[in-house]
PDB file of N, CA, C and O in Angstrom:
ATOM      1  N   UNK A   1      62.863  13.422 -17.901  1.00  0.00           N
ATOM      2  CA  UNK A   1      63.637  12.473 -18.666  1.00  0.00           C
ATOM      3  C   UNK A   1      63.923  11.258 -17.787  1.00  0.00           C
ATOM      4  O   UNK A   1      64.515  11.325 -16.710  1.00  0.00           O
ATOM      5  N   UNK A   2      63.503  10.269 -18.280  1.00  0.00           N
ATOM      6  CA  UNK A   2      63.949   8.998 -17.537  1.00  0.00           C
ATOM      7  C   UNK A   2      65.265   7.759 -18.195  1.00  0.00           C
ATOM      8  O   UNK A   2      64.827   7.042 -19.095  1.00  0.00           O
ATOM      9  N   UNK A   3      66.548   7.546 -17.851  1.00  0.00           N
ATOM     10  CA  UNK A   3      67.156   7.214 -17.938  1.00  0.00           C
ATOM     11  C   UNK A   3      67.375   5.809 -17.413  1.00  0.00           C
ATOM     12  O   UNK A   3      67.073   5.699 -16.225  1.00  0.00           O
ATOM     13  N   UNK A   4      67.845   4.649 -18.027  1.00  0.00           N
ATOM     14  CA  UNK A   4      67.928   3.716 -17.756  1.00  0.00           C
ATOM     15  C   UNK A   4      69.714   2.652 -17.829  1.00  0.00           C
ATOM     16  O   UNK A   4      70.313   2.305 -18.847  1.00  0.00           O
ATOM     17  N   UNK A   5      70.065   2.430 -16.530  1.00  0.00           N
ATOM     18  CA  UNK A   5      71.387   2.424 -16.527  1.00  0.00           C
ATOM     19  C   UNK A   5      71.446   0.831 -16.122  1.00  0.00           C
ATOM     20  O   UNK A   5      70.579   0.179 -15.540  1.00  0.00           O
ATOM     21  N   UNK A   6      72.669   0.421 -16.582  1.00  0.00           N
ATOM     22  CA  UNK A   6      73.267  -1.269 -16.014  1.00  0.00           C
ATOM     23  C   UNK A   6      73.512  -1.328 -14.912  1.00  0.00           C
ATOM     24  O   UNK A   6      73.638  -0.260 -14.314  1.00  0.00           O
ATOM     25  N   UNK A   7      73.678  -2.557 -14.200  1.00  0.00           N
ATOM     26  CA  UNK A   7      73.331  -2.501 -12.949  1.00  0.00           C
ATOM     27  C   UNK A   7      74.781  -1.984 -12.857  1.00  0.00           C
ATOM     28  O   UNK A   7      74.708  -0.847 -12.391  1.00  0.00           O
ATOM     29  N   UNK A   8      75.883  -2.267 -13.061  1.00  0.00           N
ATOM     30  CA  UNK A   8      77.084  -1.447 -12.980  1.00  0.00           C
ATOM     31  C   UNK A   8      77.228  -0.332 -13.066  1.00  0.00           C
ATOM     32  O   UNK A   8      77.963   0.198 -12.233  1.00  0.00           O
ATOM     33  N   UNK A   9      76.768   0.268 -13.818  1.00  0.00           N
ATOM     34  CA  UNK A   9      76.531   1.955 -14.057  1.00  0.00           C
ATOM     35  C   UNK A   9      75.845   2.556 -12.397  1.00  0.00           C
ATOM     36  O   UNK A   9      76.303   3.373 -11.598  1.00  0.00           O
ATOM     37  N   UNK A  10      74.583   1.723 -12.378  1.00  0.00           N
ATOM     38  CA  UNK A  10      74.180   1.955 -11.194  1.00  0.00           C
ATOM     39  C   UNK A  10      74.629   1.974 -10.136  1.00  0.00           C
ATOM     40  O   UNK A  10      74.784   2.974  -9.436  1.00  0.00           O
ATOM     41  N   UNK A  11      74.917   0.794  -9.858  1.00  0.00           N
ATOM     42  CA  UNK A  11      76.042   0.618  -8.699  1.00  0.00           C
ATOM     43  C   UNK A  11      77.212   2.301  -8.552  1.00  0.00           C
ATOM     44  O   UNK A  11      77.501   3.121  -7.681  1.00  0.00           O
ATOM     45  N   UNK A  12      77.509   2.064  -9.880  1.00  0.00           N
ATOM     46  CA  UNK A  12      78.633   3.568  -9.539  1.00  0.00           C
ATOM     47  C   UNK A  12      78.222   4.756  -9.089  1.00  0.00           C
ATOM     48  O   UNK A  12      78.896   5.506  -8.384  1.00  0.00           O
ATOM     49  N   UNK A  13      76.892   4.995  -9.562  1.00  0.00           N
ATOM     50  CA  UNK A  13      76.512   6.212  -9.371  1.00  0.00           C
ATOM     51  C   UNK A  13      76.150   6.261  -8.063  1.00  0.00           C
ATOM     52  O   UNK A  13      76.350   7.253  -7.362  1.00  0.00           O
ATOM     53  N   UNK A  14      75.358   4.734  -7.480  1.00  0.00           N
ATOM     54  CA  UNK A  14      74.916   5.192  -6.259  1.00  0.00           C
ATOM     55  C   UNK A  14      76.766   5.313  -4.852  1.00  0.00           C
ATOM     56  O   UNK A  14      77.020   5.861  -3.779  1.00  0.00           O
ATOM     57  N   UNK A  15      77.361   4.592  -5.659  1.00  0.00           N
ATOM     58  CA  UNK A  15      78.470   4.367  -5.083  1.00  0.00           C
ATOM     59  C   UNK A  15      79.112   6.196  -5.340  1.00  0.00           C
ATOM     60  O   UNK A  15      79.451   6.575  -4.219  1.00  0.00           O
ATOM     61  N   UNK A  16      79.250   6.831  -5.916  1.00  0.00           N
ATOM     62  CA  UNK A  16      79.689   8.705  -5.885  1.00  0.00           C
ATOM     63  C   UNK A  16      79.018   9.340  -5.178  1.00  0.00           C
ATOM     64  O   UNK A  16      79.426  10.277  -4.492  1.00  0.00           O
ATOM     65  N   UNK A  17      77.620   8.842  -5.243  1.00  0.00           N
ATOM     66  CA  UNK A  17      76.010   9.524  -4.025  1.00  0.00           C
ATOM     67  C   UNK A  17      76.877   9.365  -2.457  1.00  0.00           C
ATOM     68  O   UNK A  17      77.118  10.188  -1.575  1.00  0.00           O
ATOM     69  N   UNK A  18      77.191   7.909  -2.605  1.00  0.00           N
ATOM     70  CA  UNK A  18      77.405   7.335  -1.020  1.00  0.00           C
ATOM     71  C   UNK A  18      78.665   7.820  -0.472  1.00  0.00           C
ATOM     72  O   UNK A  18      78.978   7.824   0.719  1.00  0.00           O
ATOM     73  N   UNK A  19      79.337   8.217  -1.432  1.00  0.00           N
ATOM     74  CA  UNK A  19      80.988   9.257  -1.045  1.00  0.00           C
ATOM     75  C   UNK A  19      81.151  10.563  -0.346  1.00  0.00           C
ATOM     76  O   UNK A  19      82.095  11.129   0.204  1.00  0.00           O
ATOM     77  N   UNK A  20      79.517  10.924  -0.628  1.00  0.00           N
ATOM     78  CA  UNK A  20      79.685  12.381  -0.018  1.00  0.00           C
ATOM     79  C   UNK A  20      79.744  13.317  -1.108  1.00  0.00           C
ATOM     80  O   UNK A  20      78.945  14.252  -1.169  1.00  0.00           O
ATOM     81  N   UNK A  21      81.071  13.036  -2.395  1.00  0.00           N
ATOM     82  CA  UNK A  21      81.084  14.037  -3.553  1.00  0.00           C
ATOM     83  C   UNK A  21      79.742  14.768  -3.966  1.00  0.00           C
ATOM     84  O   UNK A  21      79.740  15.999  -3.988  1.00  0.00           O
ATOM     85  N   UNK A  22      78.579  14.047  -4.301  1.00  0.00           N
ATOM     86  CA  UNK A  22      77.615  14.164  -4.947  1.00  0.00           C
ATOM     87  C   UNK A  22      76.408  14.376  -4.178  1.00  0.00           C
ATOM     88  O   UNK A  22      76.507  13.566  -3.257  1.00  0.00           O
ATOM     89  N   UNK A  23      75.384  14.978  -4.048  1.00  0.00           N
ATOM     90  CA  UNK A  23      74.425  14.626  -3.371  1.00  0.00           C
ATOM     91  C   UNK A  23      73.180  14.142  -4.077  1.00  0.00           C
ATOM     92  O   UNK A  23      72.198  13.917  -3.370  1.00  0.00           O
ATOM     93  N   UNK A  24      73.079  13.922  -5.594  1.00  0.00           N
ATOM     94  CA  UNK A  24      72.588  12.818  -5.887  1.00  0.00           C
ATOM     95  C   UNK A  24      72.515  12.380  -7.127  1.00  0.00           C
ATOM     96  O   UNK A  24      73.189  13.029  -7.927  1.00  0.00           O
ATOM     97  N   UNK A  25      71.845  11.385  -7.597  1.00  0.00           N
ATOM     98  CA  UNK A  25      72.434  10.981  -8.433  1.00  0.00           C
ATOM     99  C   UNK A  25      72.209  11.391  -9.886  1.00  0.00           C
ATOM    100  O   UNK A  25      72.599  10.695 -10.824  1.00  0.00           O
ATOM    101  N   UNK A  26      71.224  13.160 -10.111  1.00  0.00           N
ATOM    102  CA  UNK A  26      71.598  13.702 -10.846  1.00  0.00           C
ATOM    103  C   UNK A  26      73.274  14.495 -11.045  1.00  0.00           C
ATOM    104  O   UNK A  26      73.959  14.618 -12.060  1.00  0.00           O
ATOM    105  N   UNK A  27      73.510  14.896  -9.729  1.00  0.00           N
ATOM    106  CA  UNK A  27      74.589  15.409  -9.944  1.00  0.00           C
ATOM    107  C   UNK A  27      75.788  14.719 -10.766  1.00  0.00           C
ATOM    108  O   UNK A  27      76.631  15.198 -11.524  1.00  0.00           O
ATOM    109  N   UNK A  28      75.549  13.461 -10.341  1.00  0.00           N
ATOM    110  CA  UNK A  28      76.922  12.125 -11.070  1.00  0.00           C
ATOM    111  C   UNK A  28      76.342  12.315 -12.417  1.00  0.00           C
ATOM    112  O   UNK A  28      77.106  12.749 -13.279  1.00  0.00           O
ATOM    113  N   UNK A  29      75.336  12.107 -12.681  1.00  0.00           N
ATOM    114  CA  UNK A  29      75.285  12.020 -14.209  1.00  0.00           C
ATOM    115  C   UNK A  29      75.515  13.021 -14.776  1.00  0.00           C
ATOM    116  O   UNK A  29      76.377  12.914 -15.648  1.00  0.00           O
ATOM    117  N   UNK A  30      74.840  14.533 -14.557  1.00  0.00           N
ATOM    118  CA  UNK A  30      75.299  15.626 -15.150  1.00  0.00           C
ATOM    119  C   UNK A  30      77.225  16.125 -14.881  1.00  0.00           C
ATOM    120  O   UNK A  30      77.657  17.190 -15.323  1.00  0.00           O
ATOM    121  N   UNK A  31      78.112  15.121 -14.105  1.00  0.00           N
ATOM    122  CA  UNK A  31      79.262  15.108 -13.953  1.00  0.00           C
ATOM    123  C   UNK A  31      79.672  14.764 -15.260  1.00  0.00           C
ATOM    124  O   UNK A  31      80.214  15.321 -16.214  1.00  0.00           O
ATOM    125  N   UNK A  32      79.126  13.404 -14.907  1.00  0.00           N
ATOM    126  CA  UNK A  32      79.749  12.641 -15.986  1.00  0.00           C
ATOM    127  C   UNK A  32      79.736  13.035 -17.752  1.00  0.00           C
ATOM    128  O   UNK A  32      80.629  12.772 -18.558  1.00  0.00           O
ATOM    129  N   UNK A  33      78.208  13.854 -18.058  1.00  0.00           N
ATOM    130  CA  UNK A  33      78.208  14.110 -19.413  1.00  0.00           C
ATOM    131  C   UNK A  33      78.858  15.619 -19.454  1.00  0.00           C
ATOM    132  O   UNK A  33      78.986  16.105 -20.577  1.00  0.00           O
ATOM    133  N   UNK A  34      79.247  16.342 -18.409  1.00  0.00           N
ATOM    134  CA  UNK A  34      80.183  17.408 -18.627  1.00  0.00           C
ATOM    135  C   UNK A  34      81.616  16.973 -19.025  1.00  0.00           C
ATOM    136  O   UNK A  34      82.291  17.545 -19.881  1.00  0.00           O
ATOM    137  N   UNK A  35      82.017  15.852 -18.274  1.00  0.00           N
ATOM    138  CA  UNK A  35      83.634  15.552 -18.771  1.00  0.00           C
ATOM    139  C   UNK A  35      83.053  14.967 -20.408  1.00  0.00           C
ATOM    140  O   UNK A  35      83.405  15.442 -21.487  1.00  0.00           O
ATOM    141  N   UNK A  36      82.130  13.875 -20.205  1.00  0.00           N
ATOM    142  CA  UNK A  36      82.458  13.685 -21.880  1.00  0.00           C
ATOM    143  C   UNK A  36      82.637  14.690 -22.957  1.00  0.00           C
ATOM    144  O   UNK A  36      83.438  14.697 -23.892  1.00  0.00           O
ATOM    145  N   UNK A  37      81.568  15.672 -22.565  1.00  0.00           N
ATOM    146  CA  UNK A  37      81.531  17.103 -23.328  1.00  0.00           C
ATOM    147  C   UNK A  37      83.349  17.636 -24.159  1.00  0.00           C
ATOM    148  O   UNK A  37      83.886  17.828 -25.250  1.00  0.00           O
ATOM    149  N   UNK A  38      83.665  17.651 -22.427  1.00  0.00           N
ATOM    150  CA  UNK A  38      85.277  17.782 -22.328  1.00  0.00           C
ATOM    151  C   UNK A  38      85.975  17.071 -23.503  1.00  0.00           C
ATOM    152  O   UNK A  38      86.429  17.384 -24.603  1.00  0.00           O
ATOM    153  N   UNK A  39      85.843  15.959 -22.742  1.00  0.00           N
ATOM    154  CA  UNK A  39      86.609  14.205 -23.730  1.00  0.00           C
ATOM    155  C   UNK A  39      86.177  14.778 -24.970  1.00  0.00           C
ATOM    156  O   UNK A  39      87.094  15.302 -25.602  1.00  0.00           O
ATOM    157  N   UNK A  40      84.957  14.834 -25.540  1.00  0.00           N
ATOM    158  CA  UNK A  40      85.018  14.859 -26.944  1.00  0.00           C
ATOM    159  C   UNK A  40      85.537  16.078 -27.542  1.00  0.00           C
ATOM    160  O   UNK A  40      85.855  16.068 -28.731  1.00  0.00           O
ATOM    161  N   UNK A  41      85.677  17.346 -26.688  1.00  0.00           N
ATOM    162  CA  UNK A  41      85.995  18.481 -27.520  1.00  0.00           C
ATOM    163  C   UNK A  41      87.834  18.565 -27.574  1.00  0.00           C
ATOM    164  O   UNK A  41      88.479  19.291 -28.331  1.00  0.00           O
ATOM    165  N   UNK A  42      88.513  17.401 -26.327  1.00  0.00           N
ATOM    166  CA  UNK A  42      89.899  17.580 -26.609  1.00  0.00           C
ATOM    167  C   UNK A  42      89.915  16.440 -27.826  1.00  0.00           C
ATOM    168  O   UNK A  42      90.880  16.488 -28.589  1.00  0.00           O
ATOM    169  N   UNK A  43      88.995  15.513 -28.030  1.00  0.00           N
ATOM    170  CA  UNK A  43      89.559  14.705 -29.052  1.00  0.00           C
ATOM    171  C   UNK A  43      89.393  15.381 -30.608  1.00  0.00           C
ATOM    172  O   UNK A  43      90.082  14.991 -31.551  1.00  0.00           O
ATOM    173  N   UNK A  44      88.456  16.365 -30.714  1.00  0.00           N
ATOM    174  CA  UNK A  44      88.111  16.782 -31.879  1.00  0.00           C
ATOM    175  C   UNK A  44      88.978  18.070 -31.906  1.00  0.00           C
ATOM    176  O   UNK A  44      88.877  18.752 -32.925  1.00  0.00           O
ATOM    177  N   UNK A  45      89.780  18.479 -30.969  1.00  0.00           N
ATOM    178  CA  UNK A  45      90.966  19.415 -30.835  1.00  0.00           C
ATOM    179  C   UNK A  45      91.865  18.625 -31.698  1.00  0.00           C
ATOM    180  O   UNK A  45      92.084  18.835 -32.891  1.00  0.00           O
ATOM    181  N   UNK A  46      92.506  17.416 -30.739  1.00  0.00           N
ATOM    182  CA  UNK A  46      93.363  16.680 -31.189  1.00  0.00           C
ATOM    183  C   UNK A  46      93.393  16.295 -33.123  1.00  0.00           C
ATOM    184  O   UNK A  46      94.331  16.279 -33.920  1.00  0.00           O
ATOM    185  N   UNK A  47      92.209  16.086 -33.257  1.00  0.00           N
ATOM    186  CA  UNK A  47      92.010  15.195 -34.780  1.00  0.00           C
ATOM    187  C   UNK A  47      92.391  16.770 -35.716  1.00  0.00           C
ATOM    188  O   UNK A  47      93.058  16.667 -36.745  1.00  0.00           O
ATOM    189  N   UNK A  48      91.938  18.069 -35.278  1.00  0.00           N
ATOM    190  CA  UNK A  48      91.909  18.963 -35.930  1.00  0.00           C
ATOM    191  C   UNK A  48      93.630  19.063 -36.106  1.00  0.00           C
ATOM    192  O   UNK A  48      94.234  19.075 -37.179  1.00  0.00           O
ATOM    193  N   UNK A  49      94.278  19.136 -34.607  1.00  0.00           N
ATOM    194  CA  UNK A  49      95.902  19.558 -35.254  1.00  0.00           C
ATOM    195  C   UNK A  49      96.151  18.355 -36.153  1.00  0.00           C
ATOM    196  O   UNK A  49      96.716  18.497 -37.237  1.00  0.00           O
ATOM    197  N   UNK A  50      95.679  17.018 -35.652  1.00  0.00           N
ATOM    198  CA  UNK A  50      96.281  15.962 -36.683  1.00  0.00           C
ATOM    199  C   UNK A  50      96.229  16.234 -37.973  1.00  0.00           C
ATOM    200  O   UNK A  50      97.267  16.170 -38.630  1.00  0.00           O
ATOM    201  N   UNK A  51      94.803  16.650 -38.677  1.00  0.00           N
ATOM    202  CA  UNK A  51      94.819  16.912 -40.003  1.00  0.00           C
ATOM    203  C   UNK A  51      95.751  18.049 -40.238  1.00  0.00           C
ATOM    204  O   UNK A  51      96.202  18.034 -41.383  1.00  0.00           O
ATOM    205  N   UNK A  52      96.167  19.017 -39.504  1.00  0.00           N
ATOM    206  CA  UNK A  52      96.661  20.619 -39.883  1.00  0.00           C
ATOM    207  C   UNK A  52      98.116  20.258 -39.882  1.00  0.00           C
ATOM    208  O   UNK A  52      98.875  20.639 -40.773  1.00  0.00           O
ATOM    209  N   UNK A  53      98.555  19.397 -38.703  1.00  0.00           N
ATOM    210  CA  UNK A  53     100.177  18.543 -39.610  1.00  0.00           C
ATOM    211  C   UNK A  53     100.390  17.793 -40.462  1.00  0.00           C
ATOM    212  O   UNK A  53     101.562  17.608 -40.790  1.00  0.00           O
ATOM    213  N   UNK A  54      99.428  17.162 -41.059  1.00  0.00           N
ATOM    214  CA  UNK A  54      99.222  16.251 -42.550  1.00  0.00           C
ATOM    215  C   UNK A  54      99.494  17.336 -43.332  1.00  0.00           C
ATOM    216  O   UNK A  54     100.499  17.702 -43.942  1.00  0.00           O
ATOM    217  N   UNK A  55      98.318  17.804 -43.179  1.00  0.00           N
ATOM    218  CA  UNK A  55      98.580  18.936 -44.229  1.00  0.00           C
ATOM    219  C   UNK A  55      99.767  19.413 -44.361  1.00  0.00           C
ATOM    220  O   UNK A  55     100.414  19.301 -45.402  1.00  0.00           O
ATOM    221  N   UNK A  56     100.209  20.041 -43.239  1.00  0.00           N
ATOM    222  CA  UNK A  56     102.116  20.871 -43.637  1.00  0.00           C
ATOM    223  C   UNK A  56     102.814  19.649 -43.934  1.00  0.00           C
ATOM    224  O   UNK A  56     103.737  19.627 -44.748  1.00  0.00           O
ATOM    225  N   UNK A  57     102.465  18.758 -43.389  1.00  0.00           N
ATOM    226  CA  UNK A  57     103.975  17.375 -43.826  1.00  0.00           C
ATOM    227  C   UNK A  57     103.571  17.025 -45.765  1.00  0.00           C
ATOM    228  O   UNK A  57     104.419  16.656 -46.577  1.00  0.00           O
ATOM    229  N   UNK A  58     102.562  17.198 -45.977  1.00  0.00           N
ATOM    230  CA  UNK A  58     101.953  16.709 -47.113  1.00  0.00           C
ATOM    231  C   UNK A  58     102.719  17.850 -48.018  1.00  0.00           C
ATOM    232  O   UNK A  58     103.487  17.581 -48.942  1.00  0.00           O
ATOM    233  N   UNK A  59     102.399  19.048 -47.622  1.00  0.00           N
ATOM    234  CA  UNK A  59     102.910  20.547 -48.522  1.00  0.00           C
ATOM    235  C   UNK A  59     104.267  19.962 -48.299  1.00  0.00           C
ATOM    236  O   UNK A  59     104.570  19.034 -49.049  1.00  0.00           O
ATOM    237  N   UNK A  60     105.356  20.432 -47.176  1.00  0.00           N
ATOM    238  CA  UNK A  60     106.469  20.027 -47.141  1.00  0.00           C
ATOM    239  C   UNK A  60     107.611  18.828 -48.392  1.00  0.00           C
ATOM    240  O   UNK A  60     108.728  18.961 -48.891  1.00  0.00           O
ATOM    241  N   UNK A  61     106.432  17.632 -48.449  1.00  0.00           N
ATOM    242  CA  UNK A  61     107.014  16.795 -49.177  1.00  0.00           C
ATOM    243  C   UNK A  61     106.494  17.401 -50.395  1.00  0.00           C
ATOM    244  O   UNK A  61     106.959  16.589 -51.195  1.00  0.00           O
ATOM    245  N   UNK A  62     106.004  18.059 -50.954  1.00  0.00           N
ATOM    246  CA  UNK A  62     105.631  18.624 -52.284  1.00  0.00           C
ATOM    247  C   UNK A  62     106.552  19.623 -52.645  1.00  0.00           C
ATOM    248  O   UNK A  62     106.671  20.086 -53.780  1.00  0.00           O
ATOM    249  N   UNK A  63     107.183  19.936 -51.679  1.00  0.00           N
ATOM    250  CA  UNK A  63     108.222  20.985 -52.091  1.00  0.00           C
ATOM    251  C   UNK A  63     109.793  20.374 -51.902  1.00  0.00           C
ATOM    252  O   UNK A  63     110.765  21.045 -52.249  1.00  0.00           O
ATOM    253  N   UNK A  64     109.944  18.862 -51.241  1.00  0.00           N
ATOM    254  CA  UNK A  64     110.614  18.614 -51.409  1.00  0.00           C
ATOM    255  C   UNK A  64     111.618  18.569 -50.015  1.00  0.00           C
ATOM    256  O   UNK A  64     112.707  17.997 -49.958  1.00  0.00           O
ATOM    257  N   UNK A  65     111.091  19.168 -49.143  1.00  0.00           N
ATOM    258  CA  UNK A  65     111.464  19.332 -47.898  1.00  0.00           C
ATOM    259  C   UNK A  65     110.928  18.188 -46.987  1.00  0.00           C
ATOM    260  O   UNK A  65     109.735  18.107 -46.695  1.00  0.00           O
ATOM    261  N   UNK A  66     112.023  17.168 -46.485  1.00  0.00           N
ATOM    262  CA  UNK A  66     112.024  16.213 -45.817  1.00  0.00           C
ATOM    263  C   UNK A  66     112.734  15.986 -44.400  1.00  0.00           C
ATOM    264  O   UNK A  66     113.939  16.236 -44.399  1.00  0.00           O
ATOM    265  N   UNK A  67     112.146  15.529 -43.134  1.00  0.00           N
ATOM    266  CA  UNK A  67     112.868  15.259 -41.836  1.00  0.00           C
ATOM    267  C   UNK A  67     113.657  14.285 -41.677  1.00  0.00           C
ATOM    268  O   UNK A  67     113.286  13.125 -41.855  1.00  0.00           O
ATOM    269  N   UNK A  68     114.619  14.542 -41.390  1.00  0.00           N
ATOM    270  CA  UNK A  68     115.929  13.311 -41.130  1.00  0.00           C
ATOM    271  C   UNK A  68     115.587  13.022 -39.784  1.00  0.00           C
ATOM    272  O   UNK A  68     116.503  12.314 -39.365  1.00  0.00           O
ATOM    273  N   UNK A  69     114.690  13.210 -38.824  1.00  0.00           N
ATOM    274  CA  UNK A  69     113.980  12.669 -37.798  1.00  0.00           C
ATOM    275  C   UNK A  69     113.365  10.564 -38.305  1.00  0.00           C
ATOM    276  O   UNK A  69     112.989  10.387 -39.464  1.00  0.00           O
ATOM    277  N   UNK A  70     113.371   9.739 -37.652  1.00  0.00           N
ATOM    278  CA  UNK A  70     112.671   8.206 -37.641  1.00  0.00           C
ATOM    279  C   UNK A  70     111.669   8.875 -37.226  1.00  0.00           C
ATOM    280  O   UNK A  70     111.518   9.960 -36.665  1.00  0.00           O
ATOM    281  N   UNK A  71     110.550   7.488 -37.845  1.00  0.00           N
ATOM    282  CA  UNK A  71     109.158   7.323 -37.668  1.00  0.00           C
ATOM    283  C   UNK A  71     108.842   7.490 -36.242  1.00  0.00           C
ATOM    284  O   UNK A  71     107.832   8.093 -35.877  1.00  0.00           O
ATOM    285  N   UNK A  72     110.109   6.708 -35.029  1.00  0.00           N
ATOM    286  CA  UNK A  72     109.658   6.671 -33.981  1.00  0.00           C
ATOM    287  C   UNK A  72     110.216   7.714 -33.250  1.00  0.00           C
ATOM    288  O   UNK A  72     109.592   7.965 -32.219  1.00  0.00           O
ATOM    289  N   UNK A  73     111.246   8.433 -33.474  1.00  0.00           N
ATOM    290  CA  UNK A  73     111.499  10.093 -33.044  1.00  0.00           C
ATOM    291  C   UNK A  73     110.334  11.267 -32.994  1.00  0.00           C
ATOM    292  O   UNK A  73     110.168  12.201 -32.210  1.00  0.00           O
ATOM    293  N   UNK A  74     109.577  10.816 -34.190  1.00  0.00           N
ATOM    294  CA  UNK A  74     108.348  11.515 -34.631  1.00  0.00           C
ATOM    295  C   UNK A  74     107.323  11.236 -34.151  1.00  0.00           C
ATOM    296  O   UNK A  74     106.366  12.002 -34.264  1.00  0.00           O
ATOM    297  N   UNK A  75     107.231  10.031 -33.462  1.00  0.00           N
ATOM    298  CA  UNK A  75     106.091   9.541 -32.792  1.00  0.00           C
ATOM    299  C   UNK A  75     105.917   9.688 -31.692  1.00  0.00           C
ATOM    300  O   UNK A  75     104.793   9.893 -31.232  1.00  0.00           O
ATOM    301  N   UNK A  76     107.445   9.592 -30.675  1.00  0.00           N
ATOM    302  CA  UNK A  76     107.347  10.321 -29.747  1.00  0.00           C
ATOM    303  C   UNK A  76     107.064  11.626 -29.316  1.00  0.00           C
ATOM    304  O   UNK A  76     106.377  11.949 -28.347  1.00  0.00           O
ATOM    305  N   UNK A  77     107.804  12.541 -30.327  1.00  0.00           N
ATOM    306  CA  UNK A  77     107.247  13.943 -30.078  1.00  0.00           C
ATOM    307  C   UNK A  77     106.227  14.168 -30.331  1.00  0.00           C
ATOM    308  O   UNK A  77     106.059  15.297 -29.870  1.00  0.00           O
ATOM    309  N   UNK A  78     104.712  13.641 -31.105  1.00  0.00           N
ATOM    310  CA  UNK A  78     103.657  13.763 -31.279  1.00  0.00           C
ATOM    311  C   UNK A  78     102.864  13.554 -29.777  1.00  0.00           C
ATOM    312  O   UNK A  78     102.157  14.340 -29.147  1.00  0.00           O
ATOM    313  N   UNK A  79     103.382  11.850 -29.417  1.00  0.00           N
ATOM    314  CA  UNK A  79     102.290  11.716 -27.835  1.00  0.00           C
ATOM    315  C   UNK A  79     102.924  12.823 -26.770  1.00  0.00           C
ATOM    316  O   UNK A  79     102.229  13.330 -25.890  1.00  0.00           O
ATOM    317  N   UNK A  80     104.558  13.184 -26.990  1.00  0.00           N
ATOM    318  CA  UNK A  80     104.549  14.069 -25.745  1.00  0.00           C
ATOM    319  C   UNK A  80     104.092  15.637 -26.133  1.00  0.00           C
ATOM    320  O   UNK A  80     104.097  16.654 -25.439  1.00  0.00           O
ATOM    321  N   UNK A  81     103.702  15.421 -27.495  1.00  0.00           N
ATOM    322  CA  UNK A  81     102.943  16.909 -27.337  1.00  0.00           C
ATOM    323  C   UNK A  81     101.707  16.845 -26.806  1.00  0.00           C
ATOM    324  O   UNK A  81     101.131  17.799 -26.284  1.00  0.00           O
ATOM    325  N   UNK A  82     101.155  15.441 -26.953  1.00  0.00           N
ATOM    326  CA  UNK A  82      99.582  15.269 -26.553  1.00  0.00           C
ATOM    327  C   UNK A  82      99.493  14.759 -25.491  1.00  0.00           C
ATOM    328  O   UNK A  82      98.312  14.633 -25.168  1.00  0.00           O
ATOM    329  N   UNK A  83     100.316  14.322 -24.628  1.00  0.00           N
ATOM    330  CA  UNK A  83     100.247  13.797 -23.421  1.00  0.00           C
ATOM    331  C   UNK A  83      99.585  12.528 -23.587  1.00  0.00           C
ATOM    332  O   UNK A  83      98.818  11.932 -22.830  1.00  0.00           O
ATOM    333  N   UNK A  84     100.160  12.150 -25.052  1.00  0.00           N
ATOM    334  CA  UNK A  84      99.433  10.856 -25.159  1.00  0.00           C
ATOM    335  C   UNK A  84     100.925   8.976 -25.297  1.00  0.00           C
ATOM    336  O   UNK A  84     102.057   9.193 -25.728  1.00  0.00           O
ATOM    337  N   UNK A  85     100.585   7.753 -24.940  1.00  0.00           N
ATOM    338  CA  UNK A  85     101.451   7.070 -24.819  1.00  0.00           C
ATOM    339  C   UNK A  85     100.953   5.652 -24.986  1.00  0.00           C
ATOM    340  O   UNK A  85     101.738   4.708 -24.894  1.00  0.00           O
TER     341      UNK A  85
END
């Protein structure tokens, strides 16, 4: 497989080679598409609880059951459940 990178991309990779971390510059790349792997499976974690609290907030208001919590009380406890800000 031959891959073709920006000279920035390049630069980085040879720049992780030249650190010592890596010994070459397959290793950086197969780094790098393991975290994305990562990245995408916490974001498709994330989107999954998002829909699964729609859903209960959605049921909730159908039954009539409402939070005396603000938009931004609620917003906070969402990013500090996700470690997100």
């Amino acid at each position: 497989m031959h891959v073709s990178l920006t000279e920035n991309l390049e630069t980085m990779v040879k720049s992780k080679v030249k650190s010592g971390l890596y010994n070459n510059a397959s290793e950086v790349i197969r780094e790098a598409l393991r975290m994305m792997h990562e990245r995408d499976a916490t974001v498709k974690a994330r989107y999954a609880d998002f829909r699964h609290q729609a859903v209960l907030g959605y049921e909730q208001g159908e039954r009539g059951e409402f939070s005396t919590r603000s938009f931004d009380e609620i917003e906070k406890a969402i990013e500090a459940k996700h470690g997100v800000s």
